[in-house]
DRENSE-534729 format. One line per 2 residues: number of its first residue (from 1); for each residue x, y, z of N, C-alpha, C. Coordinates in Angstrom, 1 decimal, decimal comma. Layout:
% DRENSE-534729
NUM) X Y Z X Y Z X Y Z ~ ...;
END
This chain:
% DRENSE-534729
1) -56,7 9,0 -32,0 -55,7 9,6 -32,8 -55,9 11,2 -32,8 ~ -54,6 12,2 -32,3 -54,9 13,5 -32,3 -54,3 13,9 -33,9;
3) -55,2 14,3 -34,8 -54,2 14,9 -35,6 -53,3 16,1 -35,8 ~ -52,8 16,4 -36,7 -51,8 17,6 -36,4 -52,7 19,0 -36,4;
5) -53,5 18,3 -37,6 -53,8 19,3 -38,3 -53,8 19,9 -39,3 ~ -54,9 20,2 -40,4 -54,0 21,3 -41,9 -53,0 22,5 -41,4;
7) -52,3 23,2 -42,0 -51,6 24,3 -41,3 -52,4 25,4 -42,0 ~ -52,7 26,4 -41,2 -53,0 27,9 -41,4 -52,6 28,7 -41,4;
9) -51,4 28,9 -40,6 -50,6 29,9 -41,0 -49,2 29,6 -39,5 ~ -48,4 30,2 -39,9 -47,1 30,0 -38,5 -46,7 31,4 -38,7;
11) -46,0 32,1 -37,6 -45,8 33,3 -37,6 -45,0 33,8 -36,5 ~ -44,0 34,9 -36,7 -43,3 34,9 -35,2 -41,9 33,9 -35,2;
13) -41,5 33,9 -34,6 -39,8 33,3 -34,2 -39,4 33,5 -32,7 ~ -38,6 32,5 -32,1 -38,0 32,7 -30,8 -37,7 34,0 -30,3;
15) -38,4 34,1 -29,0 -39,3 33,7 -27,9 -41,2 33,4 -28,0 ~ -41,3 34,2 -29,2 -42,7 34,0 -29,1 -43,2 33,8 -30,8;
17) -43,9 32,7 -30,7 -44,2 32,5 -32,3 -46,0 32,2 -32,4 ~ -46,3 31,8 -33,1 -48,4 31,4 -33,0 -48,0 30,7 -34,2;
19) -49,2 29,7 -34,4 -49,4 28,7 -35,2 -50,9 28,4 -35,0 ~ -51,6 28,4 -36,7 -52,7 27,5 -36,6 -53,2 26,5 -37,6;
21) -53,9 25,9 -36,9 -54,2 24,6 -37,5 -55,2 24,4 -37,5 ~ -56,0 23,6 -38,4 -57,4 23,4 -38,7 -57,8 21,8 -38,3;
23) -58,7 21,6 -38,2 -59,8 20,0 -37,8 -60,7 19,9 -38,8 ~ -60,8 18,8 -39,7 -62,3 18,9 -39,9 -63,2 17,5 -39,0;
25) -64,0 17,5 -39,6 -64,9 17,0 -38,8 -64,7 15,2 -38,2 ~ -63,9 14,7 -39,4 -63,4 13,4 -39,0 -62,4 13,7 -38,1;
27) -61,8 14,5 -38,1 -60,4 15,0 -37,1 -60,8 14,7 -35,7 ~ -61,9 15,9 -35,7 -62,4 16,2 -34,4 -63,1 14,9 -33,6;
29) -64,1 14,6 -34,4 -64,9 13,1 -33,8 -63,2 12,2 -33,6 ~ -62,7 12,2 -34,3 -61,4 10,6 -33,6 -60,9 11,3 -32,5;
31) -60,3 12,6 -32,6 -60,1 13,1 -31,0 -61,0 13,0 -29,8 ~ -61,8 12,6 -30,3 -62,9 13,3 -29,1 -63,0 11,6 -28,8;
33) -63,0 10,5 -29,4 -63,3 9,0 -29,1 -61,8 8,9 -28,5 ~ -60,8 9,1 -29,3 -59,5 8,4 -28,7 -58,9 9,1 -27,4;
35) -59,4 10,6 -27,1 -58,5 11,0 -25,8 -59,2 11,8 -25,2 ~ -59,7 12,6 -25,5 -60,8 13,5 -25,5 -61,7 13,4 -24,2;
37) -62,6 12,6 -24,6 -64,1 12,5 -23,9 -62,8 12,0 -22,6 ~ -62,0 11,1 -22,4 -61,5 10,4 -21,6 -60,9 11,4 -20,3;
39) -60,2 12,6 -21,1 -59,2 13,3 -20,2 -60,7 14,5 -19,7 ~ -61,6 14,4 -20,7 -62,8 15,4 -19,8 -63,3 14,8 -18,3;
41) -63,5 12,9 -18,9 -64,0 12,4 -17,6 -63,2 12,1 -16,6 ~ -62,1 12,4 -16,8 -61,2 12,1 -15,9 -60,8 10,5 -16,0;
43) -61,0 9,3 -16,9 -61,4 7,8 -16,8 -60,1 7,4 -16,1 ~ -58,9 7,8 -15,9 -57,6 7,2 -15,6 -57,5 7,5 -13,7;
45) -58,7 8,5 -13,5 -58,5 8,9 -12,2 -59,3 8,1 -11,3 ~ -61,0 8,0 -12,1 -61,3 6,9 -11,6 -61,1 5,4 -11,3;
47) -60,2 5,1 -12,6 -59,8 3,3 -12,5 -59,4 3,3 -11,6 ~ -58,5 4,5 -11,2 -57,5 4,5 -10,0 -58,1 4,0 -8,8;
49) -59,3 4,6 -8,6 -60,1 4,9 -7,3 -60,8 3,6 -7,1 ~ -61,3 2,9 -8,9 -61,8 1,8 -8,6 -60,5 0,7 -8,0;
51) -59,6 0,9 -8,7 -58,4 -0,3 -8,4 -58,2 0,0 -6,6 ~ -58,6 1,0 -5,6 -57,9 1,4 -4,6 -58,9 0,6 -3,6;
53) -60,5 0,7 -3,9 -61,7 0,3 -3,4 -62,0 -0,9 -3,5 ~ -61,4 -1,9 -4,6 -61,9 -3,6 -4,9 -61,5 -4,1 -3,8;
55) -61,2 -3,8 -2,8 -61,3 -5,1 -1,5 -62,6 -4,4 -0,3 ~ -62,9 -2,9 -0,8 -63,6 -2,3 -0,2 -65,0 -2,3 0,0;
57) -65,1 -2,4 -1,8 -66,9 -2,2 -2,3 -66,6 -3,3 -2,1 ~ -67,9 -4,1 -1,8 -67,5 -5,5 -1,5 -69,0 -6,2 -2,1;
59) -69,6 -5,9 -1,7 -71,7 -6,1 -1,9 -72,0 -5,7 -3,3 ~ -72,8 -5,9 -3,8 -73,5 -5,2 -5,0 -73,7 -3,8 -4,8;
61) -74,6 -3,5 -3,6 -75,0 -2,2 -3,4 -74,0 -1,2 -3,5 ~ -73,1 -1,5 -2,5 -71,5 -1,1 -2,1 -71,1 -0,3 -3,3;
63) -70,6 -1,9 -4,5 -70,6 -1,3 -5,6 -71,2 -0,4 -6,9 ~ -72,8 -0,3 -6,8 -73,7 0,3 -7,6 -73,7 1,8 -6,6;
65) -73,5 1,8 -4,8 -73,1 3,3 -5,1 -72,0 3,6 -5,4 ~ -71,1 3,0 -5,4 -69,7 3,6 -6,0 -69,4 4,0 -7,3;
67) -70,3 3,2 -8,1 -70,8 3,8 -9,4 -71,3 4,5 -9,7 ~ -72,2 5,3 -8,9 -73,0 6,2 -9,1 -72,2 7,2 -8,1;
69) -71,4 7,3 -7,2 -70,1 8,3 -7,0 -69,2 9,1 -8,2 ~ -69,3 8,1 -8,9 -67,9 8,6 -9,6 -68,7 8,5 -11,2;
71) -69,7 8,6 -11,4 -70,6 8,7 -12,5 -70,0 10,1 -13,1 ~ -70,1 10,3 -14,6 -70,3 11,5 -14,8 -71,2 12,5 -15,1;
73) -70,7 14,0 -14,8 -71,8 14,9 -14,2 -72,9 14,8 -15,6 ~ -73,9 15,2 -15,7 -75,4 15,2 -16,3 -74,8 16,1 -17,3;
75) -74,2 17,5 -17,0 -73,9 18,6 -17,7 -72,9 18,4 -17,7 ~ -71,8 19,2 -18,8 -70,6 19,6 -18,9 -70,8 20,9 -19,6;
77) -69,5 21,4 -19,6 -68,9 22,8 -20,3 -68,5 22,7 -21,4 ~ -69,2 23,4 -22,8 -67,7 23,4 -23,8 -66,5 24,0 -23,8;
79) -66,4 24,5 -22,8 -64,9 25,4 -22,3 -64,4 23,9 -21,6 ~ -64,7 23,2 -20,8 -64,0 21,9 -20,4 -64,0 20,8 -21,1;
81) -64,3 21,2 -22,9 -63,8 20,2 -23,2 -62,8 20,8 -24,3 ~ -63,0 22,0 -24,2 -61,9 23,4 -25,2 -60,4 22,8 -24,8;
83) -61,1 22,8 -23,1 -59,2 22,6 -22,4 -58,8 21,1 -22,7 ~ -59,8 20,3 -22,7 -59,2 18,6 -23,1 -58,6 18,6 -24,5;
85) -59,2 19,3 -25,4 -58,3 19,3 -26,9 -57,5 19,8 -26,6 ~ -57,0 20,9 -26,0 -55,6 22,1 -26,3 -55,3 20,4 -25,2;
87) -55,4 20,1 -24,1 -54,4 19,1 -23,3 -53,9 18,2 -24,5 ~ -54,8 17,2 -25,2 -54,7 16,6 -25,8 -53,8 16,4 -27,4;
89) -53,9 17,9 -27,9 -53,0 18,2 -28,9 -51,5 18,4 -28,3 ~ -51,7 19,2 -26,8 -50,1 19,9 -26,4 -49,1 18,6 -26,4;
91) -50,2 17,1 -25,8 -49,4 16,0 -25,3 -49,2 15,6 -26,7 ~ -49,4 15,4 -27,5 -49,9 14,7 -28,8 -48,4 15,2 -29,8;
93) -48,2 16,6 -29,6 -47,4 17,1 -30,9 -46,8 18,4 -30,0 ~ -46,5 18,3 -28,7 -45,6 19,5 -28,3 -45,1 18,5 -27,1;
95) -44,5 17,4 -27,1 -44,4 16,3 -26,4 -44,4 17,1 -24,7 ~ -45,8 17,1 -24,4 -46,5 17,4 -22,9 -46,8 16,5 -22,4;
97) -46,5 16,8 -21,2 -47,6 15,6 -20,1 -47,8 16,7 -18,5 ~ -49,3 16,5 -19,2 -49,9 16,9 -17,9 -50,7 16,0 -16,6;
99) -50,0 15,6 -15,8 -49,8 14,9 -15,3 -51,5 14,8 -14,0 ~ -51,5 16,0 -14,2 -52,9 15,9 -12,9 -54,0 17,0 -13,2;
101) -55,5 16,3 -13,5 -55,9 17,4 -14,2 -56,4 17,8 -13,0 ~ -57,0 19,3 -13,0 -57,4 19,7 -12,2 -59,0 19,6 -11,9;
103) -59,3 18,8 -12,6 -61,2 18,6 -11,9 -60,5 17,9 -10,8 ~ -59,7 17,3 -10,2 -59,4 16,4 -9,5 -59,4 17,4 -8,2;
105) -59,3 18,8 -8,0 -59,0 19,5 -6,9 -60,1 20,7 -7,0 ~ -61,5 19,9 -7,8 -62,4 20,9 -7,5 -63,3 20,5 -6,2;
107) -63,7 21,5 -5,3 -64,8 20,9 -4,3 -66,3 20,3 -4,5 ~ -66,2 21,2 -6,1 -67,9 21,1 -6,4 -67,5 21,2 -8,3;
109) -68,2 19,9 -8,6 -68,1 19,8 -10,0 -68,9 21,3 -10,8 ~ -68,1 21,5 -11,7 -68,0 22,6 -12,6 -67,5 23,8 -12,4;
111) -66,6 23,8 -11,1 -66,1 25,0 -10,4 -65,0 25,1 -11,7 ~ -64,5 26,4 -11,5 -63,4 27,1 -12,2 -62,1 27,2 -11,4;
113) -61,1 27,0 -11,4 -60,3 26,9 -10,5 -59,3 28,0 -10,5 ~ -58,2 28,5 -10,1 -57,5 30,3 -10,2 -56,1 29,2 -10,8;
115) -55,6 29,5 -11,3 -54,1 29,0 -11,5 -54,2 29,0 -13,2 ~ -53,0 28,5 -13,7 -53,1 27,9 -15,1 -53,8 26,6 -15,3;
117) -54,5 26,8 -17,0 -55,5 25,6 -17,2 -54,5 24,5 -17,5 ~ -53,4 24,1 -17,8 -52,6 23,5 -18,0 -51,4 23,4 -17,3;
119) -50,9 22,1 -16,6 -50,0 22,8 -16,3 -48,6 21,4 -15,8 ~ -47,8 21,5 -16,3 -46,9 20,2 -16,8 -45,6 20,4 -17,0;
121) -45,0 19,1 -17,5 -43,6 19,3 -17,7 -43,7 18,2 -19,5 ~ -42,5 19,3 -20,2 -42,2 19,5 -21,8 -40,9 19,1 -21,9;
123) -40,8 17,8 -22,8 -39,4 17,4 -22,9 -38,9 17,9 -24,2 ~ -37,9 19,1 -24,2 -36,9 19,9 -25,2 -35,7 19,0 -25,5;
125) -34,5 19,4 -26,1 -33,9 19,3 -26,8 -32,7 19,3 -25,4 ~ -33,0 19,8 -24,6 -32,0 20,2 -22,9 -32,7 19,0 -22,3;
127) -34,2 18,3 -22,1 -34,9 17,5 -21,3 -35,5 18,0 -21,2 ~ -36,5 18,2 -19,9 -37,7 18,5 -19,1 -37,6 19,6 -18,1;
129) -38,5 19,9 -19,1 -38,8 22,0 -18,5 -40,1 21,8 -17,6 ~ -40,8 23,0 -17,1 -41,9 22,9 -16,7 -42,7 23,9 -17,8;
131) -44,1 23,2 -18,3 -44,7 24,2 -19,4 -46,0 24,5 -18,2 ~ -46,8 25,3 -18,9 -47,9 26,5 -18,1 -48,6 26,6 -19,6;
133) -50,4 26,2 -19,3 -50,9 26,6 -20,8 -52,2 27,5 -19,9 ~ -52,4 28,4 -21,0 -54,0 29,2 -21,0 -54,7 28,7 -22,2;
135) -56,2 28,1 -21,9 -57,1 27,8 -22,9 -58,2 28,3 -22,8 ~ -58,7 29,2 -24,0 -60,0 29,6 -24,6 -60,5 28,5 -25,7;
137) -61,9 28,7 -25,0 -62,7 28,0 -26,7 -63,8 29,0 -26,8 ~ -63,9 29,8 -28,1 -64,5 30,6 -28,4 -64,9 30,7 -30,0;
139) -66,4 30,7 -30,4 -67,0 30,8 -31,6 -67,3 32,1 -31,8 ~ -66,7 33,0 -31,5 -66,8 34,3 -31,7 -66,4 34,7 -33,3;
141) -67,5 35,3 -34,1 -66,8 35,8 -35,1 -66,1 36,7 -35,5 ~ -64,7 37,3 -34,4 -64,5 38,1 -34,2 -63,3 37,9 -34,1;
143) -61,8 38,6 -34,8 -60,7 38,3 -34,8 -59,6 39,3 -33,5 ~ -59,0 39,0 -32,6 -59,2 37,7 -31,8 -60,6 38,2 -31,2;
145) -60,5 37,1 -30,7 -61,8 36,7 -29,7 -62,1 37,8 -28,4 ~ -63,0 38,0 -27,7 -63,2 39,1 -26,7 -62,3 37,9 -25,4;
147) -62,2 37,0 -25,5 -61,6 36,3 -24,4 -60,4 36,7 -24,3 ~ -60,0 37,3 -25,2 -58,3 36,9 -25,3 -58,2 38,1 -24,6;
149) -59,0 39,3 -24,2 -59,0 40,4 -23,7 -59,6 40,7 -21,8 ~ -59,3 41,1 -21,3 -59,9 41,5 -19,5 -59,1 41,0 -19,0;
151) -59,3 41,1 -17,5 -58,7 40,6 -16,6 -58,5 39,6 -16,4 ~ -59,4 38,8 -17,0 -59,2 37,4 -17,2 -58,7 36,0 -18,5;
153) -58,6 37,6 -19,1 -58,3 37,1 -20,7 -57,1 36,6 -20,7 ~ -57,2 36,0 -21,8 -56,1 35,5 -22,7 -54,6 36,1 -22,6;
155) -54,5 37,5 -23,4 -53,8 38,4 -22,9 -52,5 38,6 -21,5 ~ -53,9 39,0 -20,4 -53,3 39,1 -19,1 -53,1 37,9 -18,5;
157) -53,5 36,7 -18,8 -52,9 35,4 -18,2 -51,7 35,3 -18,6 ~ -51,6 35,1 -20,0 -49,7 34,7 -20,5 -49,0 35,7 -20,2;
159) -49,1 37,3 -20,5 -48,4 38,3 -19,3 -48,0 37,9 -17,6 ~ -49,0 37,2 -17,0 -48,9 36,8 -15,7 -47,6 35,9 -15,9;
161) -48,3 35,0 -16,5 -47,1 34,0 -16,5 -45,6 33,8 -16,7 ~ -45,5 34,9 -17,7 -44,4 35,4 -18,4 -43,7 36,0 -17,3;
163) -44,4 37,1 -16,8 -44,0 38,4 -16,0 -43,3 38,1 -14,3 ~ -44,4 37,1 -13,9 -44,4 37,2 -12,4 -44,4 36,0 -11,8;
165) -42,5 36,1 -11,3 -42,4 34,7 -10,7 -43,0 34,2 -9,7 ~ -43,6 34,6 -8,8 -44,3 34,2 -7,6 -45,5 33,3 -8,4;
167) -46,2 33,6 -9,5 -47,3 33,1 -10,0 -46,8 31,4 -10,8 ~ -45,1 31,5 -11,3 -44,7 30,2 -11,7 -44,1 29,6 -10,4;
169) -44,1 30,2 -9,7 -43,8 29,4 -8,3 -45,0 28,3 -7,7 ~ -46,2 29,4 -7,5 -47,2 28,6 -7,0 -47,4 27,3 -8,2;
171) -47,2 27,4 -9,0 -47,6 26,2 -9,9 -46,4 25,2 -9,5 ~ -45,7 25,6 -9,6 -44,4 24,4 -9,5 -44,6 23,9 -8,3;
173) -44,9 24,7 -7,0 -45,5 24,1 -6,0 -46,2 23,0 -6,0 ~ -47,8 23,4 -6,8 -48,7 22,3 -7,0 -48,4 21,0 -7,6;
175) -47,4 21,1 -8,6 -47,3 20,0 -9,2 -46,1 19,1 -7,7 ~ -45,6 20,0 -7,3 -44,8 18,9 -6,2 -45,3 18,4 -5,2;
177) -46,2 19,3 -4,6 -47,0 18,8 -3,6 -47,7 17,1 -4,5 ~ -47,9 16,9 -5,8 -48,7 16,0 -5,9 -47,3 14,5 -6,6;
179) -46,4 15,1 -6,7 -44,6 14,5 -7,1 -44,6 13,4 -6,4 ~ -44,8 13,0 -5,5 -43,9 12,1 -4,4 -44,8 10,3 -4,9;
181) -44,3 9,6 -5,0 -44,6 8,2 -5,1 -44,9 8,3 -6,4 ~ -45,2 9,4 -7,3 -46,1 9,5 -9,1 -45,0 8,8 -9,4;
183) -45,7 8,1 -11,1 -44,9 7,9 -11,9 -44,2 8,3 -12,9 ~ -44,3 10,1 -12,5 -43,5 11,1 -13,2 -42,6 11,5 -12,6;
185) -42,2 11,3 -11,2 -41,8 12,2 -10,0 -40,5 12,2 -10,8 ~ -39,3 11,6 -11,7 -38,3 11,6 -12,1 -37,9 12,9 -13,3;
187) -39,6 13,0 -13,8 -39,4 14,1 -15,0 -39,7 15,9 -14,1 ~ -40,0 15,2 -12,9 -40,4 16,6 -12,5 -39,0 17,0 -11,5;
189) -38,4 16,0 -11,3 -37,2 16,7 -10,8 -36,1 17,1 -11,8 ~ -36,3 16,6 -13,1 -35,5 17,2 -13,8 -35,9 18,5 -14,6;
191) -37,2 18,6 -14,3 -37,8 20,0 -14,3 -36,9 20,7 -13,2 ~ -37,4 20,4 -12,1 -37,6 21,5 -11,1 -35,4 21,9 -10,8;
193) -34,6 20,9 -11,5 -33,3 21,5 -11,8 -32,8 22,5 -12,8 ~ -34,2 22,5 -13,6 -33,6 23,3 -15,0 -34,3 25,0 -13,9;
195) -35,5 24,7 -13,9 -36,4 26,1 -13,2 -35,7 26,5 -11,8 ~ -35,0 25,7 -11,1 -34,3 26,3 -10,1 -33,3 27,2 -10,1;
197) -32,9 26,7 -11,6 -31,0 27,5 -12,3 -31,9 29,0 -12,6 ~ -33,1 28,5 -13,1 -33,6 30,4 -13,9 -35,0 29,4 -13,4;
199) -35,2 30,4 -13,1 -37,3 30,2 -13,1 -38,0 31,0 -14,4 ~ -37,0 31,3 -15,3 -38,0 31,8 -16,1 -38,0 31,0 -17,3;
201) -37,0 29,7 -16,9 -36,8 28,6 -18,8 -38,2 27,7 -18,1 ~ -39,2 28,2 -18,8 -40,2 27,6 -18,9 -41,0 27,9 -20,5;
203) -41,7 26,7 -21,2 -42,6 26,9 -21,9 -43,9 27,3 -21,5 ~ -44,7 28,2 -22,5 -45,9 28,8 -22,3 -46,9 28,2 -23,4;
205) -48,1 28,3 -23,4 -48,8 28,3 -24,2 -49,6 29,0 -24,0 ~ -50,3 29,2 -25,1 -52,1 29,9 -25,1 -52,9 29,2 -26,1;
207) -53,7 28,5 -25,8 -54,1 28,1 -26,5 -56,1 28,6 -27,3 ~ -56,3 28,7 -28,3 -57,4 29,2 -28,8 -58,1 28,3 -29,1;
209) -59,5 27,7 -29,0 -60,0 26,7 -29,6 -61,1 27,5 -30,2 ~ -61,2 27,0 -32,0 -62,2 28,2 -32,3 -63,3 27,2 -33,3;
211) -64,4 27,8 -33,6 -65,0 27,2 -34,7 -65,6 28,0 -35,6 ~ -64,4 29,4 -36,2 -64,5 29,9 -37,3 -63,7 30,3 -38,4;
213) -63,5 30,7 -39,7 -62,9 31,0 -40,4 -61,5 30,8 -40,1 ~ -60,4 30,1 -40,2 -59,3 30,3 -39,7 -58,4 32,0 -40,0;
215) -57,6 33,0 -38,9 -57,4 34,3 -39,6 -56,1 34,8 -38,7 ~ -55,2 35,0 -39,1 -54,1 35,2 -38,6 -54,4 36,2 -36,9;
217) -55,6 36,9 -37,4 -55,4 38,3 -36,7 -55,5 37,7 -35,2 ~ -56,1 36,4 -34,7 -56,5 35,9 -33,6 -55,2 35,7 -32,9;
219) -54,1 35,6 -33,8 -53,2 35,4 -33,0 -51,9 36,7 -32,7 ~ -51,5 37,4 -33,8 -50,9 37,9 -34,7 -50,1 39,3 -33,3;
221) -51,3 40,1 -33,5 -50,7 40,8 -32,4 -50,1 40,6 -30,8 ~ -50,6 39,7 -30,4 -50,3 39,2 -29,2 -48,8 38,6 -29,2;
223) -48,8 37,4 -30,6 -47,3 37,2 -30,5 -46,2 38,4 -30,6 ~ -46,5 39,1 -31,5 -45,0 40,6 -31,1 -45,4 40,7 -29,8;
225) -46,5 40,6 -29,2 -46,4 41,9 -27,5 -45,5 41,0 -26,7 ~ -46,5 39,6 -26,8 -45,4 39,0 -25,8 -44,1 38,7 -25,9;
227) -43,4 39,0 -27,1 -42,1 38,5 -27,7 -40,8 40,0 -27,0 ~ -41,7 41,0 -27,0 -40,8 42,1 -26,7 -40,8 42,1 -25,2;
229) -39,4 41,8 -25,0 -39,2 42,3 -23,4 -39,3 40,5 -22,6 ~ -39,6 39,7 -23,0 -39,7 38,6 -22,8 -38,5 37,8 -21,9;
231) -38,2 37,1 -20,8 -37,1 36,9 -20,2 -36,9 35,5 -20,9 ~ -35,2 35,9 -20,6 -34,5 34,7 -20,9 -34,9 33,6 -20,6;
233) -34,7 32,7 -21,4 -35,3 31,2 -21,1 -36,6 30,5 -21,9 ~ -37,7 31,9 -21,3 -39,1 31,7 -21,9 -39,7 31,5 -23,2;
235) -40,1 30,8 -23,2 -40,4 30,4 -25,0 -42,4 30,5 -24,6 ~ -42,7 31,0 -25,4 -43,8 31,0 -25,2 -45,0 30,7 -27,3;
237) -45,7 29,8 -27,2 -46,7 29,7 -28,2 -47,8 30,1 -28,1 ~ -48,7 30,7 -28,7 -50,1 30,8 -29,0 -50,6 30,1 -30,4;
239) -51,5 29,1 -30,1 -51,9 28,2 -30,9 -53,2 28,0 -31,2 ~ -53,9 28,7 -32,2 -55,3 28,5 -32,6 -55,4 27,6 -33,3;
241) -56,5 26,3 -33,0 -56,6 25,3 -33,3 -58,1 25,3 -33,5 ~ -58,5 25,3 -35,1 -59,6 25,8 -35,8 -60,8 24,2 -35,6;
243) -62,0 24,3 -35,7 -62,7 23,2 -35,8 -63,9 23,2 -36,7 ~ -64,6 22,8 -36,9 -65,4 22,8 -38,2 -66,4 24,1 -37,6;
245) -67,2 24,6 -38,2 -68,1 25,7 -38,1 -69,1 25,1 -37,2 ~ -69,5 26,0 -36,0 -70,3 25,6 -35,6 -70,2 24,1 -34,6;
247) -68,9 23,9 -34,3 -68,7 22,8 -33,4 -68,8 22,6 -31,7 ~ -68,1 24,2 -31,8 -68,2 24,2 -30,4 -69,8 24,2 -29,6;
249) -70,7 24,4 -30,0 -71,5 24,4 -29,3 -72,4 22,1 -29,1 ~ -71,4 21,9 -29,6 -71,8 20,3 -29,7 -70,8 19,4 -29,0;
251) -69,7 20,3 -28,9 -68,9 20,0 -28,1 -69,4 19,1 -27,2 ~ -70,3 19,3 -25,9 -70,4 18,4 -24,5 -71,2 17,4 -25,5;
253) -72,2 17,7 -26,0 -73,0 16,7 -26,0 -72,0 15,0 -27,0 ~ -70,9 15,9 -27,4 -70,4 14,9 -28,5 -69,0 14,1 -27,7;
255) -68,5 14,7 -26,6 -68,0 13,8 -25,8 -68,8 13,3 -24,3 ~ -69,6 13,9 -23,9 -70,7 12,5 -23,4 -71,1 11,6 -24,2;
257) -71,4 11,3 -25,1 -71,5 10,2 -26,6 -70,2 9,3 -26,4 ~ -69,4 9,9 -26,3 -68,5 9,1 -26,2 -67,5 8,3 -24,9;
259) -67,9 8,9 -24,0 -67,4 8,7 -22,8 -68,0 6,9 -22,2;
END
């Protein structure tokens, strides 16, 4: 069960608004057992692989290394499991589906990959848009967070996104190149009809995963910046989604526990 969450504060109005919400500790543990640990390990990608290989693995051995193929890695990131909660809340209560995660197209487990950490189609009030999310998880006691700032920050990603169609292109790409035979392929063409009329009616997100004081300021400024000047279509959220004190750093070890 993802909960919604206590409310912290909402702020902002169309095109650009922020919202935060708090976890406590029972919150977080049932996320982390019911969807969590699962979308970190990927488990839906392996059954796949197992269901593709049962006429293949055939021996014991066969089978015990294929288990130990697709085992999961020793280490993880709490930044990779930062992005499984924002996945798991966006699908949960901003009716998302992200359809392919991206460990799936790393060469080497724990790589970082260049594109958006999210990236899917959102069924509105019109149907099915294409959404684009950025996720930080940051215990910084610092309002916002230094992530949300650089060249890599917070910040200049939802600017990217916002700003520069070539950059919602290559995403829309990705997800089509992977469209054909899916069991989505129907929601993504009714995406890729709404994004063809305007490429800029897409949803955004940003998402913040924190484990301090909840405080408007993490969000606050960013929503005016990005709201001014904003193209038609674009709806964009930033969503700090608070966790007990001191969580994040228990993060991996508490979805390996559960995986």
């Amino acid at each position: 069960m993802i909960a919604a969450g206590a409310k912290c504060y909402n702020l902002g109005s169309s095109p650009s608004k922020g919202t935060g919400r708090s976890w406590n500790a029972e919150e977080l543990d049932e996320a982390i057992e019911d969807q969590v640990a699962a979308l970190v390990f990927d488990d839906q990608g392996k059954a796949d692989i197992l269901e593709l290989l049962a006429g293949v693995a055939e021996t014991s051995f066969e089978q015990e290394q294929l288990a130990q193929a697709l085992a999961a890695p020793d280490d993880i990131e709490d930044w990779r499991v930062g992005e499984a909660i924002a996945e798991a809340y966006l699908s949960e209560h901003r009716n998302c589906l992200f359809p392919w995660p991206d460990g799936r197209d790393e060469r080497k487990s724990g790589s970082s990959l260049p594109g958006a950490d999210l990236v899917g189609v959102q069924q509105d009030e019109h149907g099915d848009r294409f959404v684009f999310g950025e996720v930080k998880t940051s215990g910084e006691a610092k309002y916002p967070p230094g992530a949300v700032y650089g060249r890599t920050g917070l910040k200049q990603q939802l600017e990217d996104l916002r700003d520069k169609e070539g950059i919602r292109n290559d995403l829309f790409k990705y997800l089509g190149f992977r469209a054909k035979n899916s069991t989505w392929l129907d929601r993504f063409k009714a995406a890729s009809k709404r994004y063809l009329n305007n490429t800029s009616d897409v949803q955004l997100f940003g998402v913040l995963v924190r484990d301090v004081e909840p405080n408007v300021d993490d969000v606050r400024v960013r929503v005016e910046k990005l709201g001014n000047g904003c193209p038609a279509g674009t709806q964009i959220e930033l969503l700090a989604l608070y966790l007990p004190g001191g969580a994040i750093a228990d993060l991996a070890a508490q979805a390996g526990g559960s995986a």
